[in-house]
VOGU-3710 file (C-alpha; in Angstrom, 3 decimals, decimal comma):
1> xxxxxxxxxx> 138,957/119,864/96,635  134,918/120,360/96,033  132,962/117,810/97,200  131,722/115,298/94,210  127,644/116,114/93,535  126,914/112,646/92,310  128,378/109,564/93,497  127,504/106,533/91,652  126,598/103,410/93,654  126,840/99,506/92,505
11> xxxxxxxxxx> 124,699/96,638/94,100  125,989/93,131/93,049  122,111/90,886/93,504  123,610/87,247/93,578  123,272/84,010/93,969  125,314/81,663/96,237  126,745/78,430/95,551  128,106/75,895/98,549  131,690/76,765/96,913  133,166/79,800/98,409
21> xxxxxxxxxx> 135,750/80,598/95,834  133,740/80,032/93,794  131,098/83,275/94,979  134,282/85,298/95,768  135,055/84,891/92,212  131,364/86,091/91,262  131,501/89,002/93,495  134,349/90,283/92,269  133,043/89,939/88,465  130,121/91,858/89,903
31> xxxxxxxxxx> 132,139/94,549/91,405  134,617/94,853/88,082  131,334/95,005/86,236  129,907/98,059/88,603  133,094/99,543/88,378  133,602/99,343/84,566  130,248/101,539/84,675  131,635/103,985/86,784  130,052/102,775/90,478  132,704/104,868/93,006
41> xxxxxxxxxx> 130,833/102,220/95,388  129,987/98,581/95,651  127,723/97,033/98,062  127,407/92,873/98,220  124,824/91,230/99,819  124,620/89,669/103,173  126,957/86,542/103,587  127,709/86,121/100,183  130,819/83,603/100,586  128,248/80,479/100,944
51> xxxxxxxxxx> 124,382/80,102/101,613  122,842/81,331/104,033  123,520/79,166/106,127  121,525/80,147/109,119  118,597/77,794/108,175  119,419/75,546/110,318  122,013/75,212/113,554  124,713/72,982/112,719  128,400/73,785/114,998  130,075/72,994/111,606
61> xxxxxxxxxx> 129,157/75,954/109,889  131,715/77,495/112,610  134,744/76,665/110,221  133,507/78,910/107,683  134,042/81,870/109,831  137,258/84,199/109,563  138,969/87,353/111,174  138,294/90,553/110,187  140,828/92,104/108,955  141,663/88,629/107,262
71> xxxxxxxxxx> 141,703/86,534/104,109  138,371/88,309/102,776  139,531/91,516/102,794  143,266/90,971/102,070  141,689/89,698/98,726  139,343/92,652/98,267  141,838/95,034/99,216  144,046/95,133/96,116  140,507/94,800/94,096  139,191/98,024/95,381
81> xxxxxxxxxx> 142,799/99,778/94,649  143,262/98,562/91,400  139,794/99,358/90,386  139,333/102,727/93,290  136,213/101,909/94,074  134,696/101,404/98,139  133,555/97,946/98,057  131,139/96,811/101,391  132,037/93,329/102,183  129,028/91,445/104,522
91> xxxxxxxxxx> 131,425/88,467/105,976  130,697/85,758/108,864  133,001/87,015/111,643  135,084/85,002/113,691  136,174/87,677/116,778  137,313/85,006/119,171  136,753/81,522/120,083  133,130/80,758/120,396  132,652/84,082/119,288  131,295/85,051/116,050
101> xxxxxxxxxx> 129,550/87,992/114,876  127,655/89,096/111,430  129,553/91,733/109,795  129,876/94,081/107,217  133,751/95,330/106,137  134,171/98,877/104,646  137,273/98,839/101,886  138,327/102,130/100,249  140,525/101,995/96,854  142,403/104,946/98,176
111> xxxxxxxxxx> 142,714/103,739/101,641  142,431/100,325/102,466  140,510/98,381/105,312  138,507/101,504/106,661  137,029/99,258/109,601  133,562/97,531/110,042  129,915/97,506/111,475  128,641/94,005/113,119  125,297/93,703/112,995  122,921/94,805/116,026
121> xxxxxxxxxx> 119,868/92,971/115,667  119,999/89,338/115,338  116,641/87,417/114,537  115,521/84,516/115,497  112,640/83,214/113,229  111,731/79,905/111,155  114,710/79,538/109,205  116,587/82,722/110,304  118,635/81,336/113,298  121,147/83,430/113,810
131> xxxxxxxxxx> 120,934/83,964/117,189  122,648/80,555/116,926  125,440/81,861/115,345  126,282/85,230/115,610  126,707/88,018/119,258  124,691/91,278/119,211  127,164/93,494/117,525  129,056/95,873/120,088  130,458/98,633/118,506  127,716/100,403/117,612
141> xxxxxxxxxx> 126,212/102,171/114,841  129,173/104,048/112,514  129,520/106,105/109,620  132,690/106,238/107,109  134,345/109,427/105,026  135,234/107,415/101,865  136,207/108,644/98,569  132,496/107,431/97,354  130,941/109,456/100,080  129,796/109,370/103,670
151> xxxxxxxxxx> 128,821/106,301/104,180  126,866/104,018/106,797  126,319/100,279/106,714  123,623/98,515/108,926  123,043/94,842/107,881  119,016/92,875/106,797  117,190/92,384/110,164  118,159/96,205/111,333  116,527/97,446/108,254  113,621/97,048/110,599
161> xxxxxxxxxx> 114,649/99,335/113,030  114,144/103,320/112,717  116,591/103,913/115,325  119,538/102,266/113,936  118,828/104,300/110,332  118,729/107,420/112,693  121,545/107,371/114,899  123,725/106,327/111,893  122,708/109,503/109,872  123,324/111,272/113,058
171> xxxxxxxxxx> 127,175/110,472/112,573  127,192/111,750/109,209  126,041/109,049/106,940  124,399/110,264/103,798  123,960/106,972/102,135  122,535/103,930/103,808  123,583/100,359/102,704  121,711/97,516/103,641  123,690/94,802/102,930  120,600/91,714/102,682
181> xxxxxxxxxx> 119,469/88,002/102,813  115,608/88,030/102,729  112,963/86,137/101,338  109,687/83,943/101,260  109,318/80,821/102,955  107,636/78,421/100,129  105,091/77,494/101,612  103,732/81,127/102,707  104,483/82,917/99,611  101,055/82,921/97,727
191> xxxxxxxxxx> 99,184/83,650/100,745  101,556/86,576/102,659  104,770/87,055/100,154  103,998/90,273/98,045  103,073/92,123/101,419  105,892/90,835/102,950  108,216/92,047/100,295  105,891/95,630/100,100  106,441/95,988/103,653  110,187/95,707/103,025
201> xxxxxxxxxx> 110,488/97,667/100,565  108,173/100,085/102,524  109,983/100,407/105,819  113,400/101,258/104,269  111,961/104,330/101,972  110,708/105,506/104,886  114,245/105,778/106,659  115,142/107,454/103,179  112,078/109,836/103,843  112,687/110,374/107,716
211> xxxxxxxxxx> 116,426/110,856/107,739  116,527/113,148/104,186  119,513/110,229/102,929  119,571/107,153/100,271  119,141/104,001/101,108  120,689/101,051/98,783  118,936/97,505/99,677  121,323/94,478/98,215  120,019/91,451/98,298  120,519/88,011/97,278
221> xxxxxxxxxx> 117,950/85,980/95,119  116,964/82,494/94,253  116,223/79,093/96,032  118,306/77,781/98,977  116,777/74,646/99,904  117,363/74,055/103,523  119,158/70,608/103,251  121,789/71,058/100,813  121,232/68,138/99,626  117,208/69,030/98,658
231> xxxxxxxxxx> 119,017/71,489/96,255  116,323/69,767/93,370  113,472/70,490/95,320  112,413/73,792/93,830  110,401/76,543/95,102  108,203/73,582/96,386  110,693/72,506/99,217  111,636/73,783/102,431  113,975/76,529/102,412  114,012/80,454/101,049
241> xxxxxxxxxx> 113,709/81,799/98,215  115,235/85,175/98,650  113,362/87,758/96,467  115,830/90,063/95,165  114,097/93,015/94,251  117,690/95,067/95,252  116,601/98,704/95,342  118,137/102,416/95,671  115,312/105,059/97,554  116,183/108,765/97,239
251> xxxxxxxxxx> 115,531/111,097/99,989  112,097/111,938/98,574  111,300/108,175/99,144  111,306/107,833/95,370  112,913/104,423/93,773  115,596/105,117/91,630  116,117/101,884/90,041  115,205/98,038/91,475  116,006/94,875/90,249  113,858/92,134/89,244
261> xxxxxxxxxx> 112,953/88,911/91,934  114,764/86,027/90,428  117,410/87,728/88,911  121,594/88,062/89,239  121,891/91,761/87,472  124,777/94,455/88,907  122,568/97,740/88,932  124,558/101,205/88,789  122,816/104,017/90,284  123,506/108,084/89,875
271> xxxxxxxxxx> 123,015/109,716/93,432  122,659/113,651/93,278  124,096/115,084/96,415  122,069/118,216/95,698  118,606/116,024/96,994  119,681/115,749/100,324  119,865/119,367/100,185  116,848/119,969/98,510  115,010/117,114/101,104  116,144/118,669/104,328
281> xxxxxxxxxx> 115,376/121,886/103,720  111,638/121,006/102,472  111,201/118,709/104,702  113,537/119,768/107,546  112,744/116,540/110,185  116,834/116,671/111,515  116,000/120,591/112,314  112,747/119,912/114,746  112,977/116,898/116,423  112,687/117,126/120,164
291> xxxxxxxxxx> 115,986/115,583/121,232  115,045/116,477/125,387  111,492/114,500/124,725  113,124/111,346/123,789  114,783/109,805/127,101  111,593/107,166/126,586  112,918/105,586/123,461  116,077/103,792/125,569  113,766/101,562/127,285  112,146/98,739/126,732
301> xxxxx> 108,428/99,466/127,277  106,543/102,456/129,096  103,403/101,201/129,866  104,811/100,123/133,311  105,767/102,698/134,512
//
């Protein structure tokens, strides 16, 4: 059978409520709406079962975690089969006692549970504590044959990193997903936030760019106040307010389609096959890179030596 030369990608930009049925319902509204418009894939953003929770450390939070395989995808399962679509699940992974990890589940219509990425680089910033909560993922950076494409999934804070967006094109991936919970801190927005979200926005057209692939950004979007209970405290309190602005880069770099800041919208985006082509051979970065100059990049700093 010929390979498809467009696949047609959904991302579901949400918000998240302190109910998790009640966002698992949502999601899956979002996904039958992506669907219904002929998406082949669906991509949700970062821990969208609950808020993001990593705000603050609390050792509660612990019981929200699950297995993976588990209830999550047992329910998304029979969604992506009915509806034979890949959906890309970003759940709060509970691998063992007293060990959790951030991760990202990959479900094919036609196949099932494909398997799943945990995330590599874990932050720990004002707000973003999730060194508190989740391990270092461990194994590795992956790519999936699905029937919407090649596909690799790398999770928010290693949008940052060029090396994770390489090595996973490396195995194959021709679409990156970026699964996503990032925004502005109130109380810096007017001075830093549009650079902040530029620079964002920047760094992951430029793994479009480098690695000749798409890249598909999903993130969530409006207030999370960091005690729950400060829910009425508006853009004015202390919390995030996650900026949306979901976005699809082609391999030239070149936005496709974005969403809006504040919004919850479901965009569906056409991906021609034939510009990775066209990219790679115009710009043809895989072809001269100097894989036996690059022992260097394994360690942690060469000024020392």
């Amino acid at each position: 059978m010929p390979e498809p030369t467009t696949h047609r990608v959904g991302l579901v930009q949400m918000r998240m409520s302190g109910d998790r049925d009640e966002n698992m319902t949502r999601a899956i509204a979002g996904v039958r709406d992506a669907a219904a418009r002929g998406a082949d894939v669906v991509c949700l953003p970062e821990l969208f079962l609950s808020p993001y929770f990593c705000q603050t450390e609390d050792a509660d939070v612990f019981a929200l975690a699950e297995s993976i395989p588990g209830p999550s995808t047992a329910e998304l399962e029979p969604l992506a089969r009915e509806l034979g679509v890949v959906v890309i699940a970003s759940l709060f992974e509970r691998r063992a006692r007293g060990l959790f990890h951030n991760t990202a589940a990959v479900i094919d219509g036609e196949r099932g549970y494909l398997g799943k990425y945990r995330k590599m680089h874990i932050p720990d910033d004002p707000l973003y504590y999730e060194k508190y909560y989740f391990a270092p993922g461990d194994l590795g950076f992956r790519s999936w044959s699905t029937s919407g494409g090649e596909l690799g999934v790398l999770v928010c804070w290693d949008q940052w990193y060029p090396e994770a967006a390489r090595l996973t094109v490396l195995q194959g991936a021709e679409i990156l997903f970026y699964p996503t919970a990032i925004g502005w801190h109130p109380s810096e927005q007017h001075e830093f936030g549009e650079r902040q979200r530029q620079s964002w926005i920047t760094t992951q057209r430029a793994h479009a760019i480098a690695n000749g692939c798409f890249v598909v950004a999903v993130n969530r979007t409006g207030f999370e106040a960091t005690d729950s209970g400060d829910a009425g405290a508006g853009a004015a309190g202390r919390g995030i307010r996650f900026w949306g602005s979901s976005f699809v880069a082609a391999p030239d770099g070149a936005i496709l389609a974005q969403a809006g800041e504040d919004e919850e919208t479901v965009l569906v985006v056409d991906l021609a096959m034939s510009d990775i082509d066209r990219q790679r051979a115009g710009w043809p970065f895989l072809r001269d890179r100097r894989t036996d100059a690059y022992e260097g990049i394994t360690k942690r700093w060469l000024a020392d030596d």
